[in-house]
Residue, then its C-alpha position, 0 to 999 in steps of 0.5 A: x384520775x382526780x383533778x389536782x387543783x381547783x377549776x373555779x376561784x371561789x370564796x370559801x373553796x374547801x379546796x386546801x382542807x378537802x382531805x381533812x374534811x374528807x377523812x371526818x366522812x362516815x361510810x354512805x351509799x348516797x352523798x349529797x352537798x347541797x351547797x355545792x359550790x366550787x365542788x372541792x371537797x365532791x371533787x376529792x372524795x372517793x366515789x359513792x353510788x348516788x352523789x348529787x352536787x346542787x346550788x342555787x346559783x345557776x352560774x355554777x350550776x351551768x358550768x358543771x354541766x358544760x364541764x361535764x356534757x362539753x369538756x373537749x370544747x370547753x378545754x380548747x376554749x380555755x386554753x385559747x383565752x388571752x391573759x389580758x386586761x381588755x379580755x377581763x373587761x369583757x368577761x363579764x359581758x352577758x352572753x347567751x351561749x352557754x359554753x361561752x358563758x361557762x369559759x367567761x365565768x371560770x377565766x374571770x375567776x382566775x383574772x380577777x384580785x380576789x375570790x369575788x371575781x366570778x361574780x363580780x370585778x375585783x380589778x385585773x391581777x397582774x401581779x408577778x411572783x418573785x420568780x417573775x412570772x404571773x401567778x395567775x397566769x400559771x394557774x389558767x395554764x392548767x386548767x385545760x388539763x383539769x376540765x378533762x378531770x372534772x368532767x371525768x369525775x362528774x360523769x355519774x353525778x346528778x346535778x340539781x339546782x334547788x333551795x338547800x332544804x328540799x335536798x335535806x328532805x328528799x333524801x332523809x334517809x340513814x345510809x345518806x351522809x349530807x355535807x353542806x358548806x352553807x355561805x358564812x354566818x354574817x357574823x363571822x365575816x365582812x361584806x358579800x360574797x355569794x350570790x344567795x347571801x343567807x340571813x341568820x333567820x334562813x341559817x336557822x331555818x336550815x338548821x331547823x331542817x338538819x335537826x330533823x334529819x334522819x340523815x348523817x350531816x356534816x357542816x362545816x363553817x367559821x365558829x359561829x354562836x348561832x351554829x354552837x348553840x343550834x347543835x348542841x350534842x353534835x360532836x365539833x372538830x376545828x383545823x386552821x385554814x388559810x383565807x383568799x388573803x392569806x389570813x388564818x382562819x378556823x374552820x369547823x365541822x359540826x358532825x350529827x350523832x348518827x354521823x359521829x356514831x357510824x365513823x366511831x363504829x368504821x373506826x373500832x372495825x377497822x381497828x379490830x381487822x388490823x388486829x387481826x391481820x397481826x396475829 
């Protein structure tokens, strides 16, 4: 089964567009994000043969692996934990264990105001809905339920913890579809919210490293000049999505022609079989 919800309160969570991102994907036999993240679009797409989810930040990264590697104990764990405001204080206490760790990071995610409180404190959210009941709360509920999935769809993913352009490299090869969801130009957003931040010199530098791919890449990310300018020829779709805030906000994907080329050719087949199947 696929997890029907999110594991991970994270900023910039394709997890709402996922199926629209999704249905842009080309055919592939390798499928790699090197910006993995909250894995909401790797959680949500069918299988491939290879598939490597990767993120420099090690918090992720380990959380990933107790999903997959512990996901009984890690399940009881969550559903154990007390929705309280002396408990939020000291999730973000440092701890050597790391299926504890993983429990402190991914309850603080979802006790915290905003989408920064994985990282770092928001402020307790007891807010209540006008239903009376504490939205949050509902949401740790499922979680217990959701590691299971996770770990289940994780089970034959390979996970690494690598600077994003070494991916791009190691697997330059036509049958491979690369999706990365880099952190937002700075332009396009206010404050921080990572914690690997990208200045535009290392956006370009990505960028530099996509361009010489022979792999079918996607990108998605808010309108950005740097991104427009940089891609140039590639084939640009928008939807609007909503931020952690509520607010409307336009999402892109920038497809490479080789991308755009293959999902115009499983379109025209696809198109023909249908025909086909009618007469």
């Amino acid at each position: 089964m696929t997890p029907t919800r999110s594991i991970l309160r994270w900023h910039g969570s394709k997890w709402r567009i996922a199926p629209w991102v999704i249905s842009h994907f080309p055919p592939h036999k390798v499928y790699v994000e090197p910006f993995g993240g909250a894995a909401s679009v790797l959680l949500q797409k069918p299988r491939t043969l290879s598939e490597i989810y990767n993120d420099l930040d090690r918090d992720l990264v380990r959380m990933f692996r107790v999903i997959r590697d512990q996901p009984d104990e890690l399940a009881r764990a969550i559903a154990l934990s007390p929705y309280a405001r002396d408990e939020y204080r000291e999730l973000y206490e440092p701890v050597d264990d790391d299926l504890e760790a993983t429990r402190r990071f991914i309850i603080r995610s979802f006790m915290g105001m905003n989408s920064k409180g994985a990282l770092s404190k928001s402020g307790f959210d007891a807010r209540t809905n006008p239903d009376g009941f504490t939205s949050r709360l509902r949401s740790l509920a499922d979680l217990p339920e959701q590691v299971a999935l996770v770990a289940g769809r994780f089970l034959h993913v390979l996970i690494e913890n690598c600077d994003a352009k070494k991916l791009v490299k190691r697997y330059d090869r036509d049958d491979a579809l690369i999706y990365l969801d880099p952190p937002y130009v700075a332009e396009t957003r206010s404050g921080k919210y990572y914690a690997h931040e990208m200045t535009d010199a290392d956006h370009s530098a990505l960028l530099a490293a996509i361009d010489a791919s022979r792999a079918m890449v996607i990108i998605s990310g808010y309108p950005s000049e740097l991104y427009d300018s940089a891609m140039k020829g590639w084939h640009r779709v928008e939807t609007k999505a909503h931020t952690d805030g509520a607010k409307a906000r336009t999402e892109v994907l920038w497809i490479n022609p080789l991308a755009w080329s293959r999902i115009e050719r499983n379109q025209s087949s696809l198109f023909s079989n249908l025909k086909g199947d009618a007469a």
